[in-house]
N, C-alpha and C positions, 0 to 999 in steps of 0.2 A: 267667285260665283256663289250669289245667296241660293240657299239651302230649300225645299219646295215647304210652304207651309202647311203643313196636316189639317186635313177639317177640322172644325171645332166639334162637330156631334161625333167626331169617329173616336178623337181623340180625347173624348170624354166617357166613352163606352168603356172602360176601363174594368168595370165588373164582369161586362158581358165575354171579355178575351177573356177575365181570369176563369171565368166558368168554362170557359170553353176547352183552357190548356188543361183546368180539373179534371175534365172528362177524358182527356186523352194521355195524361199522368196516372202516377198512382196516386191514391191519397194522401196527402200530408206532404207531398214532393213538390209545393207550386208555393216558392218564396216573393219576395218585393217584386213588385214594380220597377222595373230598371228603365223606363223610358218608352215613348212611342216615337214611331220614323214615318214620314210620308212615303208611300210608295208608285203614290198616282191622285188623280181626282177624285178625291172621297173615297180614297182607298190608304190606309193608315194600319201601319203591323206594333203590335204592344209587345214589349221582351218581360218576360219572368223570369227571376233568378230558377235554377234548377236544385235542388235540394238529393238527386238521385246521389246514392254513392258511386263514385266512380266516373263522376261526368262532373269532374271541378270546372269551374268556366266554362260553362255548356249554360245557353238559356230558351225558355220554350218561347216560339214568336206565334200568336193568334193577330190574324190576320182580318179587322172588321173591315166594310165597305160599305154605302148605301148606297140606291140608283140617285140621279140627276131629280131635285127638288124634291126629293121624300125625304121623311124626317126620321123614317124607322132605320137602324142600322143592324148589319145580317153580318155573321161570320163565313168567311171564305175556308180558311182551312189555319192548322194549328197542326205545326212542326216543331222539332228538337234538332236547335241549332250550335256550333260551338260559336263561341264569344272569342275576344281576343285575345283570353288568357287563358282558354283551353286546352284540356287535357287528351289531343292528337295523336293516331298512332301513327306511325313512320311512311312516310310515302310510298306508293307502292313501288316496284319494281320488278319488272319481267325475269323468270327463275332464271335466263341466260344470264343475266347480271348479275343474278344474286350466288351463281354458284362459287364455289370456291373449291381449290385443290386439297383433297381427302376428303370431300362430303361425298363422293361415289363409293356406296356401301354394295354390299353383297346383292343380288338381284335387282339391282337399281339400271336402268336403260337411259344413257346418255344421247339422244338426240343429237346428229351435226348437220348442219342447214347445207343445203341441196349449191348453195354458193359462199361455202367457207372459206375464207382467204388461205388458211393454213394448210387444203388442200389443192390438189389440181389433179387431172385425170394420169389414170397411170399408162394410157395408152390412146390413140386418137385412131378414128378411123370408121367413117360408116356411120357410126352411133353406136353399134352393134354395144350389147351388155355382155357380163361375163356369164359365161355358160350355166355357174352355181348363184346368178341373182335372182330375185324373185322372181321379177318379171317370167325369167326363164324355164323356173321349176314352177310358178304356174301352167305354165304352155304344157309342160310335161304331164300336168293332172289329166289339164281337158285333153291331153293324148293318149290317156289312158296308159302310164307308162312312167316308172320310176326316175328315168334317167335315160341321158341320153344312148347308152346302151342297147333299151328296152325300145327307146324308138326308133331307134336305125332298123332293128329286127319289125316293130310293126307295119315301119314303111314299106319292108320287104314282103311282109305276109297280107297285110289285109289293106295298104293304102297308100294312097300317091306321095310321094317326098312334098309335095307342097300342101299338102291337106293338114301337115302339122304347123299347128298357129306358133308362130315365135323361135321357132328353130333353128339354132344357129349355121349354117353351114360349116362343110368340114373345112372349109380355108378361109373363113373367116375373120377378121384381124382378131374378134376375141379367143376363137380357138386355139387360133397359132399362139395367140399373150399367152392362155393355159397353159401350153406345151411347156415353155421356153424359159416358167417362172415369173413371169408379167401379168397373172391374174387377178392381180388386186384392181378393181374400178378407180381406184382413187390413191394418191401417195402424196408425202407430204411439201408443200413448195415451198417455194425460197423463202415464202415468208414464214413458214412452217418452223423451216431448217433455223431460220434466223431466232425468232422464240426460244426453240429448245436451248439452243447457243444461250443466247441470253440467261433464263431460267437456271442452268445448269453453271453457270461459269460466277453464277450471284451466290450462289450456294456452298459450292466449292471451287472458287477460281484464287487468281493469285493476291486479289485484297482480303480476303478473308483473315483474320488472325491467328487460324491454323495455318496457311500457308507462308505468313508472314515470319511467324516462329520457324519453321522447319530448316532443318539441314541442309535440305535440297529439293527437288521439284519431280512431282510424279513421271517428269518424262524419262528421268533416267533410273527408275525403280522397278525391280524384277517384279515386282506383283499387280503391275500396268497387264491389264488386257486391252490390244486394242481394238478399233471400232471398225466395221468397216464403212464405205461410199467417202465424199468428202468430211465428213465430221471428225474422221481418224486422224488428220492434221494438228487438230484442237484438244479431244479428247478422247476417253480414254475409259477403261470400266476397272475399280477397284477390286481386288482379290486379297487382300492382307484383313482376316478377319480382328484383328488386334486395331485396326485402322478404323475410327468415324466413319469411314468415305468406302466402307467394306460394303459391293457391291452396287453403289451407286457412280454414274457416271462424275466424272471428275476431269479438269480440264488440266492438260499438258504441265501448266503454270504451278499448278497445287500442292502442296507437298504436306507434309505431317513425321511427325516424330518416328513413325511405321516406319520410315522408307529401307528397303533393302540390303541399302551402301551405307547408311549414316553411322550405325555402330555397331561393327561386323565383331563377334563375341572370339576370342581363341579357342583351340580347339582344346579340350582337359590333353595333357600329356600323357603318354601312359609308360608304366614303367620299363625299363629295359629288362630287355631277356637275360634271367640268372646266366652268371659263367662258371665254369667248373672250370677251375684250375691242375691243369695234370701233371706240373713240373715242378710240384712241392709233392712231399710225403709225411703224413703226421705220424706222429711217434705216439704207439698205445701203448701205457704199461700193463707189464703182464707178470704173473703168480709165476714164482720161482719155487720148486720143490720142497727146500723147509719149510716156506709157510705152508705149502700143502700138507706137511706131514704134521706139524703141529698143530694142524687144524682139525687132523683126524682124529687125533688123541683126545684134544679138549673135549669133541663132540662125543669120542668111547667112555670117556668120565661121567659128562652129563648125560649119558642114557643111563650107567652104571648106577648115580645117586637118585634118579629116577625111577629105577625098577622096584620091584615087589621082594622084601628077603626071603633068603631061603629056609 
C-alpha cells in the first residue's frame, strides 16, 4: 500500500513548524529536520530532532494544514513525541501487580478485593455481617450507643428493638459465629490453603539444599511445633533457634543439621564418690622418750648460750 502524498505547500512550510515547536520548546532545544508525514488532505506533521536533556529519541511534531484551494498554510498544534529510539519509562502497571512480599511497611494498609480467590466466607447464612464490622458499629453510632451492650439497654429504655438500623439479632447466624469462635467474615480457601503450601514448601521443603544435606527430616525432630486444621499433615513451625528455619513454617519433608536426633552429644561423666577404706590401718610413727629427752637438753643449752651473763 503506497504511502499518502504530503501537499506540496504544507510540506514546504518547513520554517513555519520550526517556529512553531520554537515557541513551545525552550530555546536552543529545536535541532534538524527529521522529515514530514502526511496525515490527511493538506494536513502534513514536520518532526524535529529534540535537543531537551533527558528526552534522547523524543522529537517535537508541528502540525501545519491549509483549507481546500488556499494557498496560506496555518499551524494546527505542536507536541512532544517519543521516536523509535526513545527513551520510555516502564509501562504502567496496577499497584496489585506491582506489590511484592516485604514491601508492606509499618502503617501501610493492604487492600483485599471484595472477590479474592484466596478467600471465601467464613460462615454463610442471611447475609447477616459480623457484629464487630463496620457496617455494624456504624448502626451502633446512629443508635446512639457504643456496642451492642449499650443497645440492647436503649431498646429497653427509650425504643423499639426495630428502630435500631442494622442490628444484629440475638440468634443470628453472625451472632451464634461470635459465640462459637467463627467471627472472622472471611477465611482462607482451598485456593488460599494451596498458595501457602506452595509458598512455604519452595522456601523450606524437601528440594531445598538444606534439606538435601541433612541427617533427617523435620518430621521426626523434637523442635517440630505442629500446626493445626489440615496443614498439620504437611507442616510444621520451627523452634530450634540454632536452625535457618527458627520460627518459620517449615514442611514435614525439611530437615537441617539443627535436627534433634542427628548428633545427640554424651553426657560429661562425673566422678565417683570418694571411698574410705576401713579394713586397712596406717602405721604413724611416733616420738619415743629418748628423743624426748634429748631434745630437752639441746633446747636447755641453747637458751643457756643465749641468755645475758651474770
Amino acid at each position: 500500500m503506497r504511502g499518502r502524498t504530503p501537499d506540496r505547500l504544507c510540506a514546504e512550510a518547513v520554517e513555519l513548524a520550526r517556529e512553531a515547536a520554537r515557541e513551545a520548546a525552550f530555546p536552543g532545544r529545536i535541532g534538524d529536520h527529521l522529515g514530514a508525514v502526511a496525515d490527511g488532505d493538506r494536513v502534513v506533521t514536520h518532526y524535529f530532532e529534540c535537543l531537551e536533556p533527558g528526552y534522547r529519541g523524543w522529537r517535537w511534531a508541528a502540525t501545519v494544514a491549509r483549507a481546500s484551494r488556499a494557498r496560506v498554510v496555518t499551524v494546527d498544534e505542536t507536541v512532544l513525541l517519543p521516536g523509535p529510539d526513545a527513551l520510555l519509562a516502564p509501562e504502567w502497571v496496577p499497584w496489585s501487580e506491582r506489590l511484592r512480599p516485604g514491601d508492606l511497611g509499618p502503617g501501610d494498609l493492604l487492600p483485599t478485593e471484595a472477590d479474592d480467590p484466596r478467600l471465601e466466607p467464613g460462615y454463610t447464612g442471611g447475609g447477616d455481617p459480623s457484629p464487630h464490622a463496620a457496617v455494624v458499629e456504624s448502626a451502633w453510632e446512629e443508635a446512639g450507643a457504643e456496642g451492642p451492650a449499650e443497645a440492647e439497654d436503649a431498646d429497653v429504655v427509650t425504643s423499639e428493638p426495630g428502630e435500631l438500623p442494622g442490628a444484629p439479632a440475638r440468634g443470628s447466624i453472625a451472632a451464634v459465629a461470635e459465640e462459637i469462635g467463627m467471627g472472622r467474615p472471611r477465611v482462607l480457601s482451598r485456593q488460599g490453603l494451596h498458595d501457602a503450601a506452595d509458598r512455604w514448601e519452595e522456601e523450606f521443603g524437601p528440594r531445598t539444599p538444606m534439606a538435601q544435606a541433612a541427617p533427617a527430616s523435620c518430621m521426626s525432630c523434637g523442635f517440630l511445633v505442629p500446626m493445626a486444621g489440615s496443614l498439620r499433615q504437611a507442616f510444621g513451625v520451627c523452634a530450634n533457634e540454632f536452625s535457618p528455619a527458627d520460627g518459620r513454617v517449615v514442611s514435614l519433608a525439611f530437615g537441617c543439621g539443627g535436627h534433634s536426633e542427628a548428633a545427640v552429644m554424651p553426657r560429661t561423666p562425673r566422678p565417683p564418690a570418694p571411698v574410705i577404706d576401713e579394713t586397712r590401718v596406717d602405721e604413724l610413727p611416733l616420738d619415743t622418750g629418748a628423743d624426748a629427752s634429748d631434745g630437752g637438753e639441746a633446747d636447755a643449752s641453747d637458751d643457756g648460750a643465749d641468755g645475758p651473763e651474770s
